[in-house]
N, C-alpha and C positions, 0 to 999 in steps of 0.2 A: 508440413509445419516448419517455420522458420523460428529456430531455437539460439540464444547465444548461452555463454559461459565465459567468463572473467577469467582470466589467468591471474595464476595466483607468483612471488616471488619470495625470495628470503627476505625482505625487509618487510612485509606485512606481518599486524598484530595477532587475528584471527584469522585461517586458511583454514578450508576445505577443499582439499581436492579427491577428484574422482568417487565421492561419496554415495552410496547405494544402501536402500533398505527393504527387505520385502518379509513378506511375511505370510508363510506359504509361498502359494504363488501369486500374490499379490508384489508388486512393484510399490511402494511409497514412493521413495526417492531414485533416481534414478542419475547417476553417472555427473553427479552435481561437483561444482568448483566454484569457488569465489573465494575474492580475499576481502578484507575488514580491516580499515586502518585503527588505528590507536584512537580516541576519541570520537570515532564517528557513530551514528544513528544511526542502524540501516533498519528497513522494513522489511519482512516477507509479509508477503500480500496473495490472494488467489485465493477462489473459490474451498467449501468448503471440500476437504477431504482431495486438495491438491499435497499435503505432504509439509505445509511449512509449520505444525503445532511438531509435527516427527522430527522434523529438522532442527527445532531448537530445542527439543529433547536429547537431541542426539550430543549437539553441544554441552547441553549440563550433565550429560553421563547418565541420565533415567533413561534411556534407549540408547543399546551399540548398534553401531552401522553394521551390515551386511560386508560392504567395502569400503575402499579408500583411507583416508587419513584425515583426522580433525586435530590442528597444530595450535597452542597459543602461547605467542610469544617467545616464538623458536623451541617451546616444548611442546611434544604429541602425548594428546591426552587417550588416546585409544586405552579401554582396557581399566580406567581410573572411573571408579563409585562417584557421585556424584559431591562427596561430601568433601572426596579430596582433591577436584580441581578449583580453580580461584576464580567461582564462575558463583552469580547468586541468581535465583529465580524468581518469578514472580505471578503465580498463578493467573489464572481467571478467576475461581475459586479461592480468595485469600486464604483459607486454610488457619484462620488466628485459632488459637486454643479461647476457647469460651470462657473455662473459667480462672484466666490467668488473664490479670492486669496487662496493659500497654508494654509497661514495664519488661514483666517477666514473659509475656511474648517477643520483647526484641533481644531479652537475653537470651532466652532457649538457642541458640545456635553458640556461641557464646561459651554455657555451660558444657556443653557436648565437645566442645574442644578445649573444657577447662583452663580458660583464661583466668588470671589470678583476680579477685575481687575489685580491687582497685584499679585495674585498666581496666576490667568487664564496665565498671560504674561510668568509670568516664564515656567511653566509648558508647555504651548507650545514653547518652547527656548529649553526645555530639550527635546523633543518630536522629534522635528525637527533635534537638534543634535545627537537624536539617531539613527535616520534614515539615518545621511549626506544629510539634506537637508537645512543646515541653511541659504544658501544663494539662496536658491530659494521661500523664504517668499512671497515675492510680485508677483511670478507670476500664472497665474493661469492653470488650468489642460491642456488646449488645447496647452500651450505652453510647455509642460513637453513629455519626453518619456513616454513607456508602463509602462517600472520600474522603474519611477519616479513615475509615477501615484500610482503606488504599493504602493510605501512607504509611499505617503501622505495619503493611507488607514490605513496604520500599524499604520502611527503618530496617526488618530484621533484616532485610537481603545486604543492604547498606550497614549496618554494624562488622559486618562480615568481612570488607572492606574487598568486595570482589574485583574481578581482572574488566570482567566483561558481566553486565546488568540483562538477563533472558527476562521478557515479559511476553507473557503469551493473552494477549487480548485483556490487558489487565483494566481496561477503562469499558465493558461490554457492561457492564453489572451497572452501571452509571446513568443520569439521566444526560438528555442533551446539554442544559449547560454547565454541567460538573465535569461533565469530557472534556470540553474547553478546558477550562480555568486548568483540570489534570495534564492535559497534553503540555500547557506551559510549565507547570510543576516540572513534570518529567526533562522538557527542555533546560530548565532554570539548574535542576539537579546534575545532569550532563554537563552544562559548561564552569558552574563551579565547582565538579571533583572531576573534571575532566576523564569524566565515565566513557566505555566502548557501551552502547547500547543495541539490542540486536529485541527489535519488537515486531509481535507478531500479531496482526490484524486484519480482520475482514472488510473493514471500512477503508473505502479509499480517498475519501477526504482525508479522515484521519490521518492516511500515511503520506497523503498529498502534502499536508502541512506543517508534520512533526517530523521528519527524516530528511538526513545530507545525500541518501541515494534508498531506492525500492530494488527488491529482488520479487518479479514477476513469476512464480511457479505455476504450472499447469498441470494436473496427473503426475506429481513430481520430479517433471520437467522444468530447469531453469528456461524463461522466455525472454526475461530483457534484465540488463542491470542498468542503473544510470539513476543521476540527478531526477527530482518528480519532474521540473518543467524538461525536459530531454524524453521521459517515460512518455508524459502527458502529451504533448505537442509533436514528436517525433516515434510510435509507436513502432518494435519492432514487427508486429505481425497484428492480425485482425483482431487476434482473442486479447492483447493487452489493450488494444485501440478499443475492445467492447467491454473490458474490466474496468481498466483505470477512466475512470469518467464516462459521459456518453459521448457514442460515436453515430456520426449519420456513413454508410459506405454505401459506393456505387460502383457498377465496374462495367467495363464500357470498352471502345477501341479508340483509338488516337484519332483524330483528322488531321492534316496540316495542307492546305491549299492555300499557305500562306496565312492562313486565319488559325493556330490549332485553337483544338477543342475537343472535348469528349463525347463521345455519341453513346447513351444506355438509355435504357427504359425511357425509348420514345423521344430522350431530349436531345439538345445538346446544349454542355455545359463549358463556357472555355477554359482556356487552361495558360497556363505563364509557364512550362516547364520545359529548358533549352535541350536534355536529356531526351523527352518522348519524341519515340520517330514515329510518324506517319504508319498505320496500322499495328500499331503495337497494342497488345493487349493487357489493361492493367485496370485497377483497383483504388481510388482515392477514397480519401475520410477526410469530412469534415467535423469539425467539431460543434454545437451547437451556436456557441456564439462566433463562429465564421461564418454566419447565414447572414445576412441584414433585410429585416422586411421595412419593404418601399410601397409606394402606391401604385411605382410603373418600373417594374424590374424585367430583365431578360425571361427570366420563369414566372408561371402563374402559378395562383393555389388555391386552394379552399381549405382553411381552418377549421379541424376537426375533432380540436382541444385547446381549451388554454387554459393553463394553471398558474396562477398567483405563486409567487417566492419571497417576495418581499422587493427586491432589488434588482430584480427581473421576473419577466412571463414568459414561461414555457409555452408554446405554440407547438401542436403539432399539424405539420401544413399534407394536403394529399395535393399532390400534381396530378398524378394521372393513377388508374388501376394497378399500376407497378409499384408505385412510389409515392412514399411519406418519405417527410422530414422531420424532428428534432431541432426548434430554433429558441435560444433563448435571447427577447430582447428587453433591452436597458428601457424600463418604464418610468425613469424618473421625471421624464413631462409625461404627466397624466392625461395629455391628450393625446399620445401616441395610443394610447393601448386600442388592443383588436378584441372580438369575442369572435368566438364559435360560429360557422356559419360566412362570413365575413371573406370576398376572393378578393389575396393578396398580391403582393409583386413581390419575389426575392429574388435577391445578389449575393451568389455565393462568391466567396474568398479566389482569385483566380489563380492562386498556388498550393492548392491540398499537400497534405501529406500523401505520398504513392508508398501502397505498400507492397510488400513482394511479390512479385509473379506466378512462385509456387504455392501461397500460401492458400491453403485449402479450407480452412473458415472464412477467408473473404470470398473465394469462389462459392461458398455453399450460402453466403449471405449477401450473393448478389443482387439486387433492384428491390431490396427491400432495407428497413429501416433496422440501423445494428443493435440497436439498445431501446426496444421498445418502453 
């Protein structure tokens, strides 16, 4: 497995270093580091029961780490209740009190730290206004939408006026397009209080399109950090390349007689990469839309799915007994489109992404299709 980790330094907001949780003998997290600048968005992302719901628990002080150090803002918070670091959370499970108004749900945090009446007031005024909820003061949750409920979670976290904003899958509860419209919320929230936002989601659109950088975990193992289009396009290893989005992978040996090319499952596919020597053995990925179906391409296929998206069709092509593909193509001339059944031509991209040599889920997901 080809794993990285972030070095973390003194000029970073939020650090983790060398961070470990288990429980028994269970591993959660395991020998984790990353730093978090001041304002940024990150995502943790990964399968379910990789350790990133642990990980941001850890940060708001509801779970201690086993090891390491969680520092924020050149203070180490090890050891601190959750109610006294400068961190606010924000369930999956909004958690409002039923039978307490808007209101007096964003003051409960508030009261518990006995804030004098007249800043408590204001402060939830400004809380509510930032949410666009100012005129839903008096009522309480059962009369509110999903993403009304939302925001009355954001307020109490936000009256609070925390360091860093934890959400742990806070748009799950949500239909499709109220996650939109929230993910902008949540952006719009960030760049005008100039919030550190640390969310945690299983959807990878989601984090594709809301986050300044993803943290990939595996078995709570860190697997990649970096910008989405760098995660997305440049995968450190098979399992982010079959996570974050879908991935088509092949693995094959080099040719170069002057012509390189890939030789796997029956074909050969060329290749543009000045790097690969002659008999070397390695692993590309394409991504779906690096395929392009033609009438007379270098590869043949026979279509053995298409699925409508709106703005493309999914194709899945079979070449041969070995090999499917994953292609998504741009149908906006409706005479392009292919059905089921239907033997195509494709042109794949002639510089894939290569991924490491040792990496042992692209070995175990060779001549087969990565993200059926």
């Amino acid at each position: 497995m080809t794993a990285v980790s972030a070095p973390t330094s003194a000029s970073d907001f939020l650090t983790l270093e060398h961070v470990s949780k288990t429980y028994g003998t269970v591993r959660a997290l395991e020998d984790l580091s990353v730093a978090i600048d001041r304002g940024e968005l990150v995502s943790f992302v990964g399968p379910s029961g990789c350790g990133k719901t642990t990980l941001l628990r850890c940060i708001g002080g509801f779970v201690q780490q086993t090891s390491g150090i969680i520092a924020l803002d050149g203070h180490v918070l090890d050891g601190l209740p959750p109610d006294e670091r400068p961190t606010g959370m924000v369930f999956q499970a909004y958690a409002l009190f039923p039978h307490m108004t808007v209101r007096q749900n964003v003051a409960y945090g508030l009261r518990i730290q006995k804030v004098a009446r007249h800043e408590r007031e204001q402060r939830i005024d400004d809380a509510l206004e930032t949410v666009q909820l100012t005129a839903f003061g008096d009522r309480r949750p059962r009369e509110l939408s999903g993403g009304q409920q939302q925001r009355v979670a954001l307020a109490r976290c936000l009256v609070l006026r925390p360091k860093v904003l934890l959400l742990d899958e806070p748009l799950s509860n949500l239909d499709a397009n109220l996650r939109v419209t929230m993910r902008d919320e949540i952006k719009r929230l960030k760049d005008e209080l100039d919030l550190t936002i640390v969310f945690v989601t299983h959807d990878q659109d989601e984090a594709l399109s809301i986050s300044d950088r993803l943290l990939v975990l595996r078995e709570g193992r860190l697997q990649q950090v970096g910008p989405p289009e760098q995660v997305y396009r440049r995968p450190a290893n098979a399992f982010v390349a079959r996570f974050v989005g879908d991935a088509n992978l092949l693995r094959g040996v080099v040719r170069d007689d002057g012509r390189k090319r890939l030789v796997a499952a029956g074909l050969e596919v060329p290749l543009d990469h000045e790097h690969l020597a002659d008999g070397e053995d390695v692993t590309v990925m394409w991504r779906p839309e690096g395929i392009e179906v033609t009438d007379e391409g270098p590869l043949r296929g026979e279509i053995i799915s298409d699925t409508y998206h709106g703005r493309f069709v999914r194709y899945v092509v079979r070449l041969n007994e070995e090999l499917d593909l994953v292609v998504d193509d741009d149908v906006s001339d409706a005479r392009r489109r292919h059905t089921t059944g239907e033997h195509v031509g494709l042109r794949l991209l002639p510089r894939p992404h290569v991924l490491p040599p040792d990496d042992e889920i692209a070995q175990g997901a060779a001549k087969r299709l990565a993200a059926a």
